[in-house]
Backbone as ProteinMPNN parsed JSONL, in Angstrom:
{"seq_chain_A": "XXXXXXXXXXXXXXXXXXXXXXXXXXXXXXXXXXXXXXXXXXXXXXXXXXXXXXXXXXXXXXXXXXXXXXXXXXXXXXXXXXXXXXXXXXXXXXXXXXXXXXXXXXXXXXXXXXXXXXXXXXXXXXXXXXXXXXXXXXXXXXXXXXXXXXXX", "coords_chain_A": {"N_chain_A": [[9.839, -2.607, -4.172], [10.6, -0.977, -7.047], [13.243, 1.43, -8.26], [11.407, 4.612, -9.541], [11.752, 7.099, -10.265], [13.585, 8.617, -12.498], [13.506, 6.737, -14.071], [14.729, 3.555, -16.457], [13.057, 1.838, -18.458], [14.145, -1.251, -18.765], [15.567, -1.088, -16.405], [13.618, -0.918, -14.858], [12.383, -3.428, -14.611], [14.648, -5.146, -14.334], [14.948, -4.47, -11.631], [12.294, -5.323, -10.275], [12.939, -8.352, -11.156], [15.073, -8.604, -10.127], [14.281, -8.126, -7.16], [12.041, -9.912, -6.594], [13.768, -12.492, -7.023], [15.852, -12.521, -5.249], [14.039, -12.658, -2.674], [12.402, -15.17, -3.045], [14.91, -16.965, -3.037], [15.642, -16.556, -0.054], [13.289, -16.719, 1.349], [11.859, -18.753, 0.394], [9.531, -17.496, -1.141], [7.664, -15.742, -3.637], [6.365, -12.781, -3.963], [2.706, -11.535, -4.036], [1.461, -9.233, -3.336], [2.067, -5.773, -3.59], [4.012, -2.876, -2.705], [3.985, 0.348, -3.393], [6.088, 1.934, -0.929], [7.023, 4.676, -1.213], [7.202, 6.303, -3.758], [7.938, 8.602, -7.234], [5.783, 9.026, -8.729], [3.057, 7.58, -10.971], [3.583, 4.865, -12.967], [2.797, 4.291, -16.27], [3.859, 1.553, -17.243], [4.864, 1.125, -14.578], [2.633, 0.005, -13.228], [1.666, -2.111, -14.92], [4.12, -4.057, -14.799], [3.521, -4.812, -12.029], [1.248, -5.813, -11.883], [-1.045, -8.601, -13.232], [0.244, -10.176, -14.614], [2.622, -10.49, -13.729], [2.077, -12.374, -12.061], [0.941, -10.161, -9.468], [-1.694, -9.588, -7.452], [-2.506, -7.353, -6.035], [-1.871, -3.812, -5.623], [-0.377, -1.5, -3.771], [-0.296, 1.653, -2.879], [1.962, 3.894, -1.28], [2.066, 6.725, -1.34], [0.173, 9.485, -3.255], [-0.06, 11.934, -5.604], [-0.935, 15.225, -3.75], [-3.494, 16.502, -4.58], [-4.648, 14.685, -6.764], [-5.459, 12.495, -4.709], [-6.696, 14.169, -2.786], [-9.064, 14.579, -4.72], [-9.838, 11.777, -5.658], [-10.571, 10.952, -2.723], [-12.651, 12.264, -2.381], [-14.539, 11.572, -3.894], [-14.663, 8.985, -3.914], [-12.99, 7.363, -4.505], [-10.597, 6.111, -3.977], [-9.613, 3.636, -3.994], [-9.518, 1.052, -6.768], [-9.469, -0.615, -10.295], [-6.586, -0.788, -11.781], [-6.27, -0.49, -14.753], [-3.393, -0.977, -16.871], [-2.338, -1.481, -19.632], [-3.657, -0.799, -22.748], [-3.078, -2.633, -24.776], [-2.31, -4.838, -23.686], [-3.708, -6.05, -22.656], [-6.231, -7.527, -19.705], [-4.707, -8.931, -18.567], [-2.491, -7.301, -17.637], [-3.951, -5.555, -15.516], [-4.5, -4.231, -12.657], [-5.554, -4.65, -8.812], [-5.902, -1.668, -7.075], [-4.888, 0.412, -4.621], [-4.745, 3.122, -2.516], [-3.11, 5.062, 0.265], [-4.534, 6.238, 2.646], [-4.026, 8.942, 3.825], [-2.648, 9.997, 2.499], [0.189, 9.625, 3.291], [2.557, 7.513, 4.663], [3.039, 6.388, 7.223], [1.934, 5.152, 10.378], [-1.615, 5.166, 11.001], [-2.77, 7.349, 13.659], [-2.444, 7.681, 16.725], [-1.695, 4.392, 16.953], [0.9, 3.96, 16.778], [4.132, 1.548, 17.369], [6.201, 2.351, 17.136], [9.676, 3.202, 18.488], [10.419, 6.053, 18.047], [8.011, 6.795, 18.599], [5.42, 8.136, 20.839], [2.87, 6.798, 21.669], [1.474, 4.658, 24.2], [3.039, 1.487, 24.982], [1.461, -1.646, 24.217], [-0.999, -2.876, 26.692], [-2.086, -5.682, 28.082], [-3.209, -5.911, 30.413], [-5.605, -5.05, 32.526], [-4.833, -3.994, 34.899], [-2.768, -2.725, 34.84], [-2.977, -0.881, 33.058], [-5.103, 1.569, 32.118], [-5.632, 1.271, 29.25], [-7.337, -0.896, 27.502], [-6.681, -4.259, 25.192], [-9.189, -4.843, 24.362], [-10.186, -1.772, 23.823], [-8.668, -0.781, 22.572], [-8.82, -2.345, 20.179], [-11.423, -1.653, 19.138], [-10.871, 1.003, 18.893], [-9.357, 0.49, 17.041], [-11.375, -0.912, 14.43], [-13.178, 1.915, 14.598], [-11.657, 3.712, 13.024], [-11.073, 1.978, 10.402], [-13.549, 1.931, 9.503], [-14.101, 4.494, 9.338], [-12.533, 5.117, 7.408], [-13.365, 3.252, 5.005], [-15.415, 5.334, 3.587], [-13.928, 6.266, 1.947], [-13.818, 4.52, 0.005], [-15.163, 2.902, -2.896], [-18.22, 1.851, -3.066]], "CA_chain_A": [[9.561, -1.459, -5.019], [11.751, 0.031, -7.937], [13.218, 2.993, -8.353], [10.333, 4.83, -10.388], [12.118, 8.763, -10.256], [14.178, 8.553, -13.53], [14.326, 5.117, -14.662], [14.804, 2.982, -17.628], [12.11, 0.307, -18.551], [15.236, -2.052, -18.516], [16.469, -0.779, -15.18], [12.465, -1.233, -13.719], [12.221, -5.179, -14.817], [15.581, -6.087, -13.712], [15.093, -4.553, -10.831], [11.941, -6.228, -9.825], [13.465, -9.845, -11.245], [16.064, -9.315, -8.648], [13.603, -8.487, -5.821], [11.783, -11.201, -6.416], [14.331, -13.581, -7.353], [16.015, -12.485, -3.578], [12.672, -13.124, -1.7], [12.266, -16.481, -3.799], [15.923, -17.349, -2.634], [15.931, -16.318, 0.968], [11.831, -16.732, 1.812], [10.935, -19.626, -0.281], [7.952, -17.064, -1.955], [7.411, -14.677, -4.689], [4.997, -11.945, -3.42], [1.558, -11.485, -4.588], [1.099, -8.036, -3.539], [3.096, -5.004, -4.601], [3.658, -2.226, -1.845], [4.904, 1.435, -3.236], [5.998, 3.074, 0.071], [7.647, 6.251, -1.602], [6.575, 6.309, -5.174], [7.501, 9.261, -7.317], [5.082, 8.948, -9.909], [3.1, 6.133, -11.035], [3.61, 4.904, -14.504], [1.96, 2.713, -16.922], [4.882, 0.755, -17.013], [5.247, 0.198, -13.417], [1.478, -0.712, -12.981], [2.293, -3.371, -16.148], [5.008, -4.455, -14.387], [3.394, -5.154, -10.786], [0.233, -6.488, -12.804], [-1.183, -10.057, -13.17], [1.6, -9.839, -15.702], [4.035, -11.104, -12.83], [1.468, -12.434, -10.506], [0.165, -9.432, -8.337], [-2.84, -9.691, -6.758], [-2.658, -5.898, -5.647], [-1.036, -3.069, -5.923], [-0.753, -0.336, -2.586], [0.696, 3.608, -2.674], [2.232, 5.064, 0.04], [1.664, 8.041, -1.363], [0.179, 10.157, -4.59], [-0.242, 13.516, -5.42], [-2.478, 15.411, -3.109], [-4.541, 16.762, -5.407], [-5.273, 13.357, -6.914], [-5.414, 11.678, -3.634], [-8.099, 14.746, -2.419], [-10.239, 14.02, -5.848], [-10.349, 10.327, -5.447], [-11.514, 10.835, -1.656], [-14.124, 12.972, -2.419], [-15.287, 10.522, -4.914], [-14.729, 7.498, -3.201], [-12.165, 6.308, -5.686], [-8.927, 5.779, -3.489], [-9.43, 2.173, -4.336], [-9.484, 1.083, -8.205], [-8.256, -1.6, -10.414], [-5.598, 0.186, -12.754], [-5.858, -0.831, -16.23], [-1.952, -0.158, -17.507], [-1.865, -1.365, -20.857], [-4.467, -1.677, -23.356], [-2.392, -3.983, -25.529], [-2.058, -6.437, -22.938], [-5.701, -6.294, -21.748], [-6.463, -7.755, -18.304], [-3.195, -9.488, -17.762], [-1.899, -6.081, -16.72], [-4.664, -4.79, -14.696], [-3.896, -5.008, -10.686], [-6.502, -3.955, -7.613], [-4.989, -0.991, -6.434], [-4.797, 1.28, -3.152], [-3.892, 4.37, -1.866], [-3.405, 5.162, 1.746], [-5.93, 7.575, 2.24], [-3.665, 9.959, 4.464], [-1.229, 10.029, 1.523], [1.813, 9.623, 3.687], [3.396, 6.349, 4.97], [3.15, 6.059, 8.491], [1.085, 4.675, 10.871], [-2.444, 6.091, 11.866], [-2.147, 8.134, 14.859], [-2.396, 6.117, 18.25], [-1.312, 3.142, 16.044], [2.627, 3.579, 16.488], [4.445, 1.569, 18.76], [7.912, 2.445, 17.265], [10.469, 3.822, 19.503], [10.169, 7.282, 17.971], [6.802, 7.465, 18.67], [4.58, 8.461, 21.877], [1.927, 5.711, 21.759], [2.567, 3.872, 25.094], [3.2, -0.37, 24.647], [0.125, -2.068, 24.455], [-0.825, -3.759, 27.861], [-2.971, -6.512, 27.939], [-3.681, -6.252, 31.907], [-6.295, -3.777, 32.583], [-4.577, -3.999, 36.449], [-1.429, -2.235, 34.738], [-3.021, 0.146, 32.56], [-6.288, 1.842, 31.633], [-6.129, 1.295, 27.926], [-7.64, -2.143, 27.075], [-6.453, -4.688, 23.997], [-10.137, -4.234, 23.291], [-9.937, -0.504, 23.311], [-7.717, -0.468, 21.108], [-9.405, -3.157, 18.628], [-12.339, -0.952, 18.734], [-10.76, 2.398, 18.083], [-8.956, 0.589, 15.079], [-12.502, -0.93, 14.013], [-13.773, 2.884, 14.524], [-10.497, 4.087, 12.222], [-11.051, 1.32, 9.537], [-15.335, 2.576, 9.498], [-13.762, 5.817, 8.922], [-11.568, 5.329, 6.078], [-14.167, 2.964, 4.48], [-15.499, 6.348, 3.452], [-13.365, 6.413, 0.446], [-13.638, 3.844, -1.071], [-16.357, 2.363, -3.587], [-19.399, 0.469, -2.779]], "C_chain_A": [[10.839, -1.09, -5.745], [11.759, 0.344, -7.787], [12.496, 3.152, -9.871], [11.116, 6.517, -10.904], [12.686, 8.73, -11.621], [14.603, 7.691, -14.032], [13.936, 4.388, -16.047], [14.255, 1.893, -17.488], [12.905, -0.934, -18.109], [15.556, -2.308, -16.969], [15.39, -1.305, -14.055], [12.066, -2.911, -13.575], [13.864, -5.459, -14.177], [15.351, -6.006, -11.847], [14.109, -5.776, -9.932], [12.106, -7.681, -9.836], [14.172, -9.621, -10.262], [15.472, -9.17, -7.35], [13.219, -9.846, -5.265], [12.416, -12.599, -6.376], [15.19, -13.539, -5.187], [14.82, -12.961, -2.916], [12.44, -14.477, -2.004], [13.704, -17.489, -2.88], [15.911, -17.201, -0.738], [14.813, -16.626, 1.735], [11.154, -18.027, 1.103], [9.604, -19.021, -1.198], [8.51, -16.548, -2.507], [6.164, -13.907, -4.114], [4.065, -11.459, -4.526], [1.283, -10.573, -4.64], [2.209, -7.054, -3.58], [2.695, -3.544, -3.258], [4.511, -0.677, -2.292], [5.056, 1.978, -1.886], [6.293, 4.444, -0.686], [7.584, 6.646, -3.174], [6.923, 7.802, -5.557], [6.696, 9.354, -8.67], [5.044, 7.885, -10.066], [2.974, 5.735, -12.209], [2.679, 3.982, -15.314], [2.662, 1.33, -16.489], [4.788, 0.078, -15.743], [3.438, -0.351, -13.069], [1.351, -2.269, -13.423], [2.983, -4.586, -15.03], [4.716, -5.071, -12.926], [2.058, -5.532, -11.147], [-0.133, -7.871, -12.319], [-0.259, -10.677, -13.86], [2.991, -10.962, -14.587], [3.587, -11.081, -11.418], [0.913, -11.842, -9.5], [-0.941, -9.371, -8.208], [-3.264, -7.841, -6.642], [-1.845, -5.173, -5.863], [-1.144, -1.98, -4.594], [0.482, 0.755, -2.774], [0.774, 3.579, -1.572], [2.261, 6.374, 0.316], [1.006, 8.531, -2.786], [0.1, 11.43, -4.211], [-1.375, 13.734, -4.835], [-3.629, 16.015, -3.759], [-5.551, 15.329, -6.29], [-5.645, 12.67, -5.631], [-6.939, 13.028, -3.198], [-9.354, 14.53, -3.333], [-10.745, 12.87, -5.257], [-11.019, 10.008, -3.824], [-12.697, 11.28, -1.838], [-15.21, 12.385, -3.372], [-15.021, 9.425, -4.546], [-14.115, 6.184, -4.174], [-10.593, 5.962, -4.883], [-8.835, 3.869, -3.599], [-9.951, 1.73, -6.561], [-8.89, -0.085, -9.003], [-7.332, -0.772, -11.863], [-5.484, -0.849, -14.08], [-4.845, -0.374, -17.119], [-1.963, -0.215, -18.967], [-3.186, -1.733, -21.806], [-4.503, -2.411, -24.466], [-2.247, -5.196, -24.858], [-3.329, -6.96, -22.16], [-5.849, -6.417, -20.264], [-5.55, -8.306, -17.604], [-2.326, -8.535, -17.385], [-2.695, -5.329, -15.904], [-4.264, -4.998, -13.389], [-5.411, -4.166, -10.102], [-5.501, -3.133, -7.833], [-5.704, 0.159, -5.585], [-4.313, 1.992, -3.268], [-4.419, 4.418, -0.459], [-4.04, 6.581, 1.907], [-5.26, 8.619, 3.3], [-2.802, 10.616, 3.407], [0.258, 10.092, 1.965], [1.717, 7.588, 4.251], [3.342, 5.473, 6.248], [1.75, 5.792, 9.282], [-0.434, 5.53, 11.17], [-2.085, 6.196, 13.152], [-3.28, 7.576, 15.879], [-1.764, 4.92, 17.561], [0.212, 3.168, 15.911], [3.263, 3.241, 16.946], [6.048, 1.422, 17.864], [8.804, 3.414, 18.294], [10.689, 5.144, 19.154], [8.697, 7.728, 17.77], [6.252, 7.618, 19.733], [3.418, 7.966, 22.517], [2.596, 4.879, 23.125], [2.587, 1.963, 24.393], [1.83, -0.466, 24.701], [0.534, -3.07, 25.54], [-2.757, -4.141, 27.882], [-3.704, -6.97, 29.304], [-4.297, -5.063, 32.256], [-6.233, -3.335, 33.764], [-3.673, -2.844, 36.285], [-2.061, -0.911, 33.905], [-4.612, 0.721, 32.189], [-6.933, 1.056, 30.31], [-6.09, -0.56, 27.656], [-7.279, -2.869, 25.913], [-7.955, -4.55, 23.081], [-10.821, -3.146, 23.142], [-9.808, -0.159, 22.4], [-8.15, -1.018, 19.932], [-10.546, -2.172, 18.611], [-11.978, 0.812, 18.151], [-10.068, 1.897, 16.612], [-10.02, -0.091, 14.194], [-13.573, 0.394, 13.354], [-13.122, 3.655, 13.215], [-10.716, 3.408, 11.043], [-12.522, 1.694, 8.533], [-14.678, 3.716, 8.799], [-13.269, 5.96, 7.658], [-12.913, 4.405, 5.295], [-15.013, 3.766, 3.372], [-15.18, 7.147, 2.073], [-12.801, 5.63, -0.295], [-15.054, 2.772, -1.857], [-16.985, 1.718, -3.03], [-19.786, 0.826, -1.255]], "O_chain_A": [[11.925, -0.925, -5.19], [10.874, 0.7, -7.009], [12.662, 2.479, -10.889], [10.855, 6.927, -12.036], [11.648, 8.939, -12.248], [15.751, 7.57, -14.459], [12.895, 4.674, -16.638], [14.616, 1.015, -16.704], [12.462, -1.634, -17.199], [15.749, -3.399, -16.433], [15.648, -1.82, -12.968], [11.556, -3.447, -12.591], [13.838, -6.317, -13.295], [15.482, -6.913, -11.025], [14.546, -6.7, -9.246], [11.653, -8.365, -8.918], [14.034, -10.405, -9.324], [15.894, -9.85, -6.415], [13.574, -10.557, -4.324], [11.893, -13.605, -5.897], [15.011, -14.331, -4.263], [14.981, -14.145, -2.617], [12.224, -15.114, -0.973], [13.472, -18.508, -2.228], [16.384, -18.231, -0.257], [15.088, -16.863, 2.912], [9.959, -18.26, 1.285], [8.824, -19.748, -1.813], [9.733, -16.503, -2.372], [5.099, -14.47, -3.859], [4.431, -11.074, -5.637], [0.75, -10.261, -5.705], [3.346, -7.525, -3.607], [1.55, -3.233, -2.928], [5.556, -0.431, -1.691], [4.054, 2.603, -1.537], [5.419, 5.298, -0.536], [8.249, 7.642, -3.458], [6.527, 8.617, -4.724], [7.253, 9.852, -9.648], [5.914, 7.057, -9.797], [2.044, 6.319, -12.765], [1.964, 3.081, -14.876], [2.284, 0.413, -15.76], [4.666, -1.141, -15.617], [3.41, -1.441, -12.498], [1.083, -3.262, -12.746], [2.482, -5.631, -14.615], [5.582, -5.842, -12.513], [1.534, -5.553, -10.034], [0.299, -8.327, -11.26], [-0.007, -11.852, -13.594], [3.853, -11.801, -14.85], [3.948, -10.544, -10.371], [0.388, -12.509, -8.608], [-1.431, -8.921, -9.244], [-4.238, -7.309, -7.174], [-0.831, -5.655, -6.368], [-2.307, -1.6, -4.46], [1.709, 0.656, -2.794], [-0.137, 3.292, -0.796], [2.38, 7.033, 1.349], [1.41, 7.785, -3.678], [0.146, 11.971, -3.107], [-2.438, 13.125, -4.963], [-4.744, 15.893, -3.251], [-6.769, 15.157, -6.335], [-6.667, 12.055, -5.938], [-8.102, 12.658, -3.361], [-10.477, 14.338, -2.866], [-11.749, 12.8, -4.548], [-11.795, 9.072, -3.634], [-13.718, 10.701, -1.466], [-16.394, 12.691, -3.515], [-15.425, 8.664, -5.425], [-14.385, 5.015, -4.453], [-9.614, 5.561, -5.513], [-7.916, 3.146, -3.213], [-10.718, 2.383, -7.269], [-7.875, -0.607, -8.541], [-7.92, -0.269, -12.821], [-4.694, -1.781, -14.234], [-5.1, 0.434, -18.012], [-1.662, 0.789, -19.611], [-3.731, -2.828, -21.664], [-5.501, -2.801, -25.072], [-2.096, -6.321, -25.337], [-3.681, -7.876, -21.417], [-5.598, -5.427, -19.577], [-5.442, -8.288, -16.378], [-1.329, -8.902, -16.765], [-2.154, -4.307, -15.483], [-3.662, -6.029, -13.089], [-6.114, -3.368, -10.721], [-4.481, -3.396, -8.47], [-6.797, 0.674, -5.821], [-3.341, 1.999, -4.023], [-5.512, 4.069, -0.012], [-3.934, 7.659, 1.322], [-6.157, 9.326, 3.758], [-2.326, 11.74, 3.564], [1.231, 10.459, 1.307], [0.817, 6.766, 4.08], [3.528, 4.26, 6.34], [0.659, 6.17, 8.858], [-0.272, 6.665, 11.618], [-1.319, 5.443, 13.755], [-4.455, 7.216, 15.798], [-0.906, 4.614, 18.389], [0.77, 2.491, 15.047], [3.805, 4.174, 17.539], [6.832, 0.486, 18.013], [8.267, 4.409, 18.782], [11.297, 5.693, 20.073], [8.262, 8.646, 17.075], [6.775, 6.616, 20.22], [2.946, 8.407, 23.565], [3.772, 4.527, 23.215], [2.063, 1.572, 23.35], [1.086, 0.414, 25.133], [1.541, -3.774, 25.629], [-3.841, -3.563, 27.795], [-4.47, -7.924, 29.442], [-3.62, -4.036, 32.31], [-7.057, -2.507, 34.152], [-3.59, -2.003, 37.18], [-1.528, 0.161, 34.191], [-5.325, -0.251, 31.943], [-8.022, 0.499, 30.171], [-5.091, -1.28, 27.634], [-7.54, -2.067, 25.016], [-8.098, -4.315, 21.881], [-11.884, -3.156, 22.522], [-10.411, 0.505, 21.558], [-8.001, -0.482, 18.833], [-10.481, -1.722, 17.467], [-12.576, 1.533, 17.352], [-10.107, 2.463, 15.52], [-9.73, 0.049, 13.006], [-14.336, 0.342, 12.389], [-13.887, 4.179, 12.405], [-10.58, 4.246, 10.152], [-12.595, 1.73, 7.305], [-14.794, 3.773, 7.574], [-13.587, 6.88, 6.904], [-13.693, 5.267, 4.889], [-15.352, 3.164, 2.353], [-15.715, 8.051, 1.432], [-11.8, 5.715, -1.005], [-15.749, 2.015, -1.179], [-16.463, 0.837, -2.347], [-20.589, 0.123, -0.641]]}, "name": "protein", "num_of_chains": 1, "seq": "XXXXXXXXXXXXXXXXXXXXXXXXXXXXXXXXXXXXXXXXXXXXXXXXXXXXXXXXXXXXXXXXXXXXXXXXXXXXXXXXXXXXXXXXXXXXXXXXXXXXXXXXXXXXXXXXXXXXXXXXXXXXXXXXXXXXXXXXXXXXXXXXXXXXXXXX"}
């Protein structure tokens, strides 16, 4: 992800050439999908820019405004394909996502980082109550849920 907060068209293409050109260099790939975590504002430009235009498949927010983000739930639009430019037609369109909590972080039970309260997952139902297919079913139940808002 660029920086999107006050930036120069210039400043948003180099940057992503040098993402990609790092990931290309160090990973052997170029990535297909396009992940804002912290986005502030989403532009034409950067839609353009993370497009079919330069290969993306998708496009995912980590966040929008909550007022947009409460609309598009309640209309079952948090999924969409963003048409950026309509000079460049469909070679700038992308899928695109929003995380339907509008923040960043994991759904809740779902965190096994070390500042979180989720215990380890244990795969011996000798050692712990909570089952591996517990857990696939509450994130089956979680996935049903969000489903919810988005088309079709």
């Amino acid at each position: 992800m660029h920086d999107e907060a006050t930036t120069h068209y210039i400043a948003m293409v180099d940057q992503t050439t040098c993402g990609h050109k790092f990931l290309s260099e160090e990973f052997g790939a170029i990535p297909r999908i396009g992940w804002q975590l912290d986005p502030f504002g989403h532009s034409a430009t950067q839609a353009a820019l993370l497009s079919a235009e330069t290969g993306f498949d998708a496009l995912f927010f980590g966040r929008i405004d909550y007022q947009d983000r409460t609309l598009r739930q309640n209309e079952s639009r948090l999924e969409f394909v963003w048409n950026a430019s309509p000079s460049l037609g469909s070679s700038a369109s992308v899928w695109t996502s929003s995380y339907y909590t509008g923040n960043y972080s994991p759904p809740p039970g779902f965190c096994w980082d070390t500042k979180c309260s989720e215990d380890p997952i244990q795969d011996d139902p000798r050692i712990n109550n909570m089952t591996v297919k517990d857990l696939v079913d509450q994130f089956v139940d979680l996935v049903q849920g969000i489903h919810k808002f988005t088309p079709g």
